[in-house]
NUKOL-623592 format. One line per field, with one value per residue (C-alpha): residue number from 1; residue in one letter; x, y, z. Coordinates in steps of 0.25 Angstrom, whole numbers, always signed. Layout:
<marmis>
k <- c(NUM|...);
r <- c(a|...);
xx <- c(X|...);
yy <- c(Y|...);
zz <- c(Z|...);
</marmis>
This chain:
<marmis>
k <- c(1|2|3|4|5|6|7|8|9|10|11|12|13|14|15|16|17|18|19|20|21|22|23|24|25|26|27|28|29|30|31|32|33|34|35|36|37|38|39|40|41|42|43|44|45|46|47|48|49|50|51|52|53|54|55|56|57|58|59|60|61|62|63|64|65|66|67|68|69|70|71|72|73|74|75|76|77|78|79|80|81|82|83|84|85|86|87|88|89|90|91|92|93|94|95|96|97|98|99|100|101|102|103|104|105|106|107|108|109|110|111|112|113|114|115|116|117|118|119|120|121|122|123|124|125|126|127|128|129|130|131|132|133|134|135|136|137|138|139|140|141|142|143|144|145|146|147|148|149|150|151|152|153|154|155|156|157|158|159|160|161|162|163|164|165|166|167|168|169|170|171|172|173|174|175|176|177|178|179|180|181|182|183|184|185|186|187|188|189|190|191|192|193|194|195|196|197|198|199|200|201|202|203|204|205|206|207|208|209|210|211|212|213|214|215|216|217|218|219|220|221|222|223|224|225|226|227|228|229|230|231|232|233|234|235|236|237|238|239|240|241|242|243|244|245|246|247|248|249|250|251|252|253|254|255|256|257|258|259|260|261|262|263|264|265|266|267|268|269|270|271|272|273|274|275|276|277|278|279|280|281|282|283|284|285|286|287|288|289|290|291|292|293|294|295|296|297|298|299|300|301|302|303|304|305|306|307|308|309|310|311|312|313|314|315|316|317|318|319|320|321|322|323|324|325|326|327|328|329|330|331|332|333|334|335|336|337|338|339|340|341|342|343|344|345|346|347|348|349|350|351|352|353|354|355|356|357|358|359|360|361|362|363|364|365|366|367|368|369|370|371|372|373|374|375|376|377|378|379|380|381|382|383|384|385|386|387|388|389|390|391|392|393|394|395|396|397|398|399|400|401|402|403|404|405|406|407|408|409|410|411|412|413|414|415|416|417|418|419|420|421|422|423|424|425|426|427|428|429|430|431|432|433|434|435|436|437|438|439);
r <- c(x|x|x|x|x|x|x|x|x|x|x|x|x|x|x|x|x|x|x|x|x|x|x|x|x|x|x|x|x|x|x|x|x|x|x|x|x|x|x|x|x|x|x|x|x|x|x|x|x|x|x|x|x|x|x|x|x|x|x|x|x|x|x|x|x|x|x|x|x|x|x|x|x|x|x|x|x|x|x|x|x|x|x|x|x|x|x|x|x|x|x|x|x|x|x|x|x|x|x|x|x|x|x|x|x|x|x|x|x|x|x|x|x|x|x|x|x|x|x|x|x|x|x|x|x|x|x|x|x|x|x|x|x|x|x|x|x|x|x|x|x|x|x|x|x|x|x|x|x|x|x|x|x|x|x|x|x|x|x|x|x|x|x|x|x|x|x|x|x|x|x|x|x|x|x|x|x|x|x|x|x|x|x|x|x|x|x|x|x|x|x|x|x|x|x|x|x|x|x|x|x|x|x|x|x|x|x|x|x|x|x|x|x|x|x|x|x|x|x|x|x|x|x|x|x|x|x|x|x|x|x|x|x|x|x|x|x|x|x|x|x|x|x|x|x|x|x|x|x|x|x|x|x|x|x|x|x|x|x|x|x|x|x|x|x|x|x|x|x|x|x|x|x|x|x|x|x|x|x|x|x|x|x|x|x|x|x|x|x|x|x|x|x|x|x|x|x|x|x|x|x|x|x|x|x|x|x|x|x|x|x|x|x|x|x|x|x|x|x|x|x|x|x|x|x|x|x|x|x|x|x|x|x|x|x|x|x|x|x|x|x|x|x|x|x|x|x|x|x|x|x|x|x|x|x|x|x|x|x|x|x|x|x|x|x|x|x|x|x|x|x|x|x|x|x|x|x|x|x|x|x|x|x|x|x|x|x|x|x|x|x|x|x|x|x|x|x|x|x|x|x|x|x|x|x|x|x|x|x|x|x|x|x|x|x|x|x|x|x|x|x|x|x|x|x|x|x|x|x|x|x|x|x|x|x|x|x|x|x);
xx <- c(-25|-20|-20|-7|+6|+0|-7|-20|-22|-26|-40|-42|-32|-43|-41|-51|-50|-50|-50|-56|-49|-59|-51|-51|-65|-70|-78|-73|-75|-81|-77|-78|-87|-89|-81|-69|-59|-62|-53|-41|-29|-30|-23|-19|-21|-11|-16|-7|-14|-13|-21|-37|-40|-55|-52|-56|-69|-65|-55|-64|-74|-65|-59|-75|-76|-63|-61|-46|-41|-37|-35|-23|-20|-8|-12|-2|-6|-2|+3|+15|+18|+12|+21|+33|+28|+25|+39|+46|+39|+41|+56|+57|+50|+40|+30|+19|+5|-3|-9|+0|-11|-2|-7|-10|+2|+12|+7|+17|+29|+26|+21|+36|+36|+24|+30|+32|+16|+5|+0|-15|-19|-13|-28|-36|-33|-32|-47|-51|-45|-57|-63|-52|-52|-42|-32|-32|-28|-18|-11|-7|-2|+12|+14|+15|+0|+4|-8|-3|-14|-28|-33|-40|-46|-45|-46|-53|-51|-63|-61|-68|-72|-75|-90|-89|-76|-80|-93|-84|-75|-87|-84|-95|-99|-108|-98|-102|-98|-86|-81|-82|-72|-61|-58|-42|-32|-31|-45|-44|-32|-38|-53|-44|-37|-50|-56|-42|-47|-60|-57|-42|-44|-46|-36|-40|-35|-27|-14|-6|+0|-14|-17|-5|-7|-22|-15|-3|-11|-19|-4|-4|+13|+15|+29|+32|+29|+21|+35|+39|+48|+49|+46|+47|+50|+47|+34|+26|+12|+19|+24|+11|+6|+15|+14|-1|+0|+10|+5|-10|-1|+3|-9|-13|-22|-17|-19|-5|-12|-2|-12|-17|-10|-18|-18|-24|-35|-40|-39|-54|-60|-56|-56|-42|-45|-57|-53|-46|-42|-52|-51|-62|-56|-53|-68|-66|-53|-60|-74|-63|-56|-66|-77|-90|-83|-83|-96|-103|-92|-84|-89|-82|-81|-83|-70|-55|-45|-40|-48|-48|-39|-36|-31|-27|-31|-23|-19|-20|-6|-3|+13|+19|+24|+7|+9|-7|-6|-17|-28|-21|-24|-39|-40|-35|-43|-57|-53|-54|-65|-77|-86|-73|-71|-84|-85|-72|-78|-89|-80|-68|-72|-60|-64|-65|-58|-68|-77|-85|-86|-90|-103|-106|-118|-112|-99|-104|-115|-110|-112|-103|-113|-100|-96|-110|-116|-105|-108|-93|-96|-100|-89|-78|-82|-81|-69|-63|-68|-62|-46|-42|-28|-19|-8|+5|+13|+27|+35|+37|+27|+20|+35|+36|+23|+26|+39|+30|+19|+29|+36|+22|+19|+32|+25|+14|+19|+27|+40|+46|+43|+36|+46|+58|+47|+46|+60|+60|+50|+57|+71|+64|+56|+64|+74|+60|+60|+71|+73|+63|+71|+85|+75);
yy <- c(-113|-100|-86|-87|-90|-87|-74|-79|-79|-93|-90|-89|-100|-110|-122|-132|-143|-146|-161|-175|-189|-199|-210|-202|-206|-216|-206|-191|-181|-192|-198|-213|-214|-229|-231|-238|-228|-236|-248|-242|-239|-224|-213|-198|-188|-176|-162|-150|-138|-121|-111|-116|-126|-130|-145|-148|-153|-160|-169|-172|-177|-184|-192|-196|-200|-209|-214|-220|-204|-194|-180|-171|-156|-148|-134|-125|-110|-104|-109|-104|-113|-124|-123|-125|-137|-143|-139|-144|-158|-159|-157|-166|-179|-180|-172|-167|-171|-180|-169|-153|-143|-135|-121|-115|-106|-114|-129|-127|-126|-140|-147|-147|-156|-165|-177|-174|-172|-185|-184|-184|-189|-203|-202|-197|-183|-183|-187|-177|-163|-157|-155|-144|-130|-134|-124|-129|-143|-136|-129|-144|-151|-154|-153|-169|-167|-172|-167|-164|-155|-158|-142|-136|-120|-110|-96|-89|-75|-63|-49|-45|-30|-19|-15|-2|+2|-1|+9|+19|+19|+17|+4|-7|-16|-26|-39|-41|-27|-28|-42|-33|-23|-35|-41|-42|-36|-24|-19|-22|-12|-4|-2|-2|+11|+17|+14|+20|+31|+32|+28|+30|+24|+10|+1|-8|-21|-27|-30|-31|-45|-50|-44|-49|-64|-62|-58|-68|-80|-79|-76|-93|-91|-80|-83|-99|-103|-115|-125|-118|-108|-94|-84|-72|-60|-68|-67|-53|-56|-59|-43|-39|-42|-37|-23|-24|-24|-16|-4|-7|-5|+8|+13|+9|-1|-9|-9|-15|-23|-37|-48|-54|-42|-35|-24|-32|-40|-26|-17|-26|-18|-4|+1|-2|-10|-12|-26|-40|-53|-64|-75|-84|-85|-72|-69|-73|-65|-52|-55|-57|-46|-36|-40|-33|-20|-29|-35|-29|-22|-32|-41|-51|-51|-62|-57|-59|-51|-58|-69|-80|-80|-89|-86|-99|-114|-124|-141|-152|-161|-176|-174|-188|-190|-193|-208|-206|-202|-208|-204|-190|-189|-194|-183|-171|-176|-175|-162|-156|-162|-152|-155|-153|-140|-135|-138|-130|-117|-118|-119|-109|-104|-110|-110|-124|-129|-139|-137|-146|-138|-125|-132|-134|-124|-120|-113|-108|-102|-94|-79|-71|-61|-53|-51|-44|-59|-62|-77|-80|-94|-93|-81|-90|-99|-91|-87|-100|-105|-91|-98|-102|-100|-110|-104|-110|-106|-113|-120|-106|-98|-95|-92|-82|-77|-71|-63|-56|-52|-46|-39|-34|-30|-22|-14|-13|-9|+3|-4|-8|-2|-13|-13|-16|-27|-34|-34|-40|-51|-54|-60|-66|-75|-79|-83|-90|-98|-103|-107|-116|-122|-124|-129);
zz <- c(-39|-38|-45|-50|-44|-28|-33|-26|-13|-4|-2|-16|-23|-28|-36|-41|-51|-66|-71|-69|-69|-75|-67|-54|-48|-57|-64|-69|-58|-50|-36|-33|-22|-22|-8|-15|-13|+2|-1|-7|+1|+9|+0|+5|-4|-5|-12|-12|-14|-12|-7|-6|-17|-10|-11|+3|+2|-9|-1|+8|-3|-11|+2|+3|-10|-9|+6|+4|+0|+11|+5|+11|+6|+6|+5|+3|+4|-7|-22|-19|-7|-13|-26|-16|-9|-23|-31|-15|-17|-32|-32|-19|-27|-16|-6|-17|-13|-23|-30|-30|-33|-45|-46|-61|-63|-58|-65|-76|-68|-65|-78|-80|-71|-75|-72|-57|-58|-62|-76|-74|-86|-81|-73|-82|-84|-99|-102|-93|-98|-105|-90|-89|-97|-108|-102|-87|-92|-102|-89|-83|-95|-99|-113|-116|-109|-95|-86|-73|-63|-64|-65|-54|-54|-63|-63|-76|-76|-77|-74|-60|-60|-51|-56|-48|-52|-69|-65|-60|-72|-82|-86|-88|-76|-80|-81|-97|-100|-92|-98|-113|-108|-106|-119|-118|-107|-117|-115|-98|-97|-106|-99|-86|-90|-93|-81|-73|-80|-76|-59|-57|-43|-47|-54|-65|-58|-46|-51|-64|-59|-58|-73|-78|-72|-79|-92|-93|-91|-104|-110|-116|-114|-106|-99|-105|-120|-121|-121|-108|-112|-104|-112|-103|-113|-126|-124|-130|-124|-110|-112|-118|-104|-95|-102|-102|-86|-84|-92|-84|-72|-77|-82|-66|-70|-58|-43|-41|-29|-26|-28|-16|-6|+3|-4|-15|-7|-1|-15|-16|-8|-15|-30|-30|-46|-54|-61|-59|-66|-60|-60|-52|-39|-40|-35|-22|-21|-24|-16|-3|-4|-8|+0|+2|-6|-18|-18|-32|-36|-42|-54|-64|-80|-88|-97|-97|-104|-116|-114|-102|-91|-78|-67|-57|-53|-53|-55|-48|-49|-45|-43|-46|-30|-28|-23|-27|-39|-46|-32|-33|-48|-44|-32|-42|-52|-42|-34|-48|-55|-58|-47|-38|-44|-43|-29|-26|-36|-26|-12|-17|-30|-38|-53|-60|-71|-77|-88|-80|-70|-77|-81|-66|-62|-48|-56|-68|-60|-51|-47|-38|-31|-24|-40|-44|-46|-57|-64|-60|-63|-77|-79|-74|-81|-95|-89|-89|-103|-109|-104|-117|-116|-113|-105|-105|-92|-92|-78|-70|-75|-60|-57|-69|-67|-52|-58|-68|-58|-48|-59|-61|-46|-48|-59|-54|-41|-48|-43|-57|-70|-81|-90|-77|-72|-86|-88|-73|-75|-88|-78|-68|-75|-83|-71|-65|-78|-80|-66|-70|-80|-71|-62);
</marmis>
């Protein structure tokens, strides 16, 4: 889990799961409480994770349920440093953990490597995919079908708002009106200009690197085509992007506020902007930083610009070093089951993944009184059915995706003019691509 490539911060990385192995408990999404478990040899259990994942309580009820299983985590504190303990192991042959936790944006760097990872549907994965939402399976499969990461959360995107600040500037509050003004990112840059008008001192959002990372992910090729080529300049909509960012950054739609600084964390508790791209988890984010300041003043749209929109999660993987692989493959396929998932939406707040799980009173249900009594359950939950595009992101797409929002930062920093950043972007990524391909 993650917001993309370490943009989130450790309190807030959730990650939940997203598939059943009919094989793995004797019934799907069961445990096999019968005691048999006693009489097979002891097995150790290793699960390498990042950030918070909420699994604790799961280990120790799935060790309950299965008395011969000791569970042991590796929790690396950020995606970052988890990714370099992975890619260290991999290129060694040995030192993974039974099941690697494989965060959303950077799962494609390695299903290029899908036969250093198990193929799940060896245990049962296949028969099980209409549990997911079409497009998180999509994001773990080879193209000859390999399954390699059972999914975990997601993040479907809303637009959180500032009732306050749309008053002042004469907008509409109630979230219904609000979600009307949003069609497609045109009409968003465009209601933000007017409200710039109407109270110069506030700007529209927090960053144009978190707009672009909203933006780019409904893009269905946006740096790789769908056979893995890098397409860098070659691609128009790509372009059509950037220039949409940029020119908001111009008009002074944006805060120019770093994700996750300090300057950003304490900008909840001014004016400083009016609107943001949010994702689920992002709820808890804002409710932290703003604090009592917030309480009423910030509410959630049931609408995404241009469609849906996710935002994080992750995968689940059973590396082929597991001596376990088959007890790993049963484990990832529990800690993710619905039931699993909705116990860790009610612990942390990560999203599931599961059709299942959305049927499940306790997450479709669900009011947040800090966000005006917002149903966020069933909104996120719209949110999630409304991700109909299935993105392809090619082997070094996180690392594609970091040059792009640093040339950003520049821009919006006023360090470096848009076309200069563009022309910038353009040289690095494609050095960050091809050093995949030497590699």
């Amino acid at each position: 889990m993650r917001p993309c490539a370490g943009y989130r911060p450790i309190a807030v990385l959730l990650a939940c799961g997203a598939v059943l192995l009919a094989s793995a408990c004797g019934a799907a999404g069961g445990s096999d409480a019968s005691g048999n478990d006693e009489d097979q040899p002891r097995v150790e259990l290793t699960i390498a994770t990042f950030n918070e994942f909420g699994y604790d309580d799961l280990y120790r009820e799935y060790e309950a349920l299965h008395p011969n299983i000791k569970i042991v985590e590796r929790k690396a504190p950020t995606v970052d440093a988890h990714i370099k303990n992975l890619d260290t192991n991999l290129a060694a042959g040995s030192g993974m953990a039974d099941i690697e936790a494989m965060e959303v944006s950077w799962i494609y760097n390695y299903l290029a490597k899908a036969d250093k990872f198990v193929d799940l549907r060896e245990y049962g994965a296949d028969d099980l995919k209409d549990r997911w939402l079409d497009w998180k399976v999509a994001g773990a499969t080879t193209p000859d079908g390999k399954i390699i990461g059972y999914g975990t959360d997601i993040g479907p995107e809303a637009i959180c708002y500032r009732k306050d600040l749309f008053a002042k500037a004469g907008l509409p509050t109630d979230r219904a009106e609000v979600a009307k003004l949003f069609p497609d990112w045109s009409s968003y840059f465009a209601t933000g200009r007017k409200f710039k008008q109407k109270v110069p001192g506030s700007a529209w959002y927090d960053s144009a690197v978190l707009t672009w990372e909203a933006m780019r992910n409904q893009l269905i090729q946006a740096y790789y085509s769908n056979q893995d080529r890098y397409l860098g300049a070659e691609n128009p909509l790509l372009k059509k992007t950037w220039d949409q960012v940029v020119q908001g950054s111009a008009d002074g739609l944006s805060a120019k506020l770093p994700a996750w600084s300090d300057a950003w964390n304490k900008a909840f508790r001014t004016d400083a902007f009016a609107t943001m791209a949010c994702p689920g988890w992002m709820l808890g984010v804002i409710q932290g930083n703003a604090g009592s300041y917030g309480k009423g003043k910030w509410d959630v749209a049931d609408v995404f610009p241009g469609g849906g929109g996710n935002w994080g999660g992750s995968y689940l993987t059973v590396p082929t070093q597991s001596t376990q692989p088959e007890e790993a493959a049963k484990l990832a396929a529990w800690l993710t089951a619905p039931e699993q998932q909705v116990k860790v939406f009610k612990k942390i707040g990560s999203f599931p993944s599961t059709l299942d799980a959305y049927d499940d009173q306790q997450v479709k249900s669900q009011v947040n009184p800090y966000f005006n009594n917002a149903p966020v359950g069933q909104i996120f939950v719209n949110r999630a059915k409304n991700v109909i595009l299935k993105q392809h992101k090619g082997p070094r797409d996180g690392a594609i995706n970091q040059v792009f929002s640093a040339a950003l930062t520049r821009v919006d920093d006023g360090k470096q003019n848009a076309d200069a950043a563009w022309k910038q972007a353009l040289e690095l990524a494609d050095n960050a691509a091809n050093t995949r391909k030497q590699g």
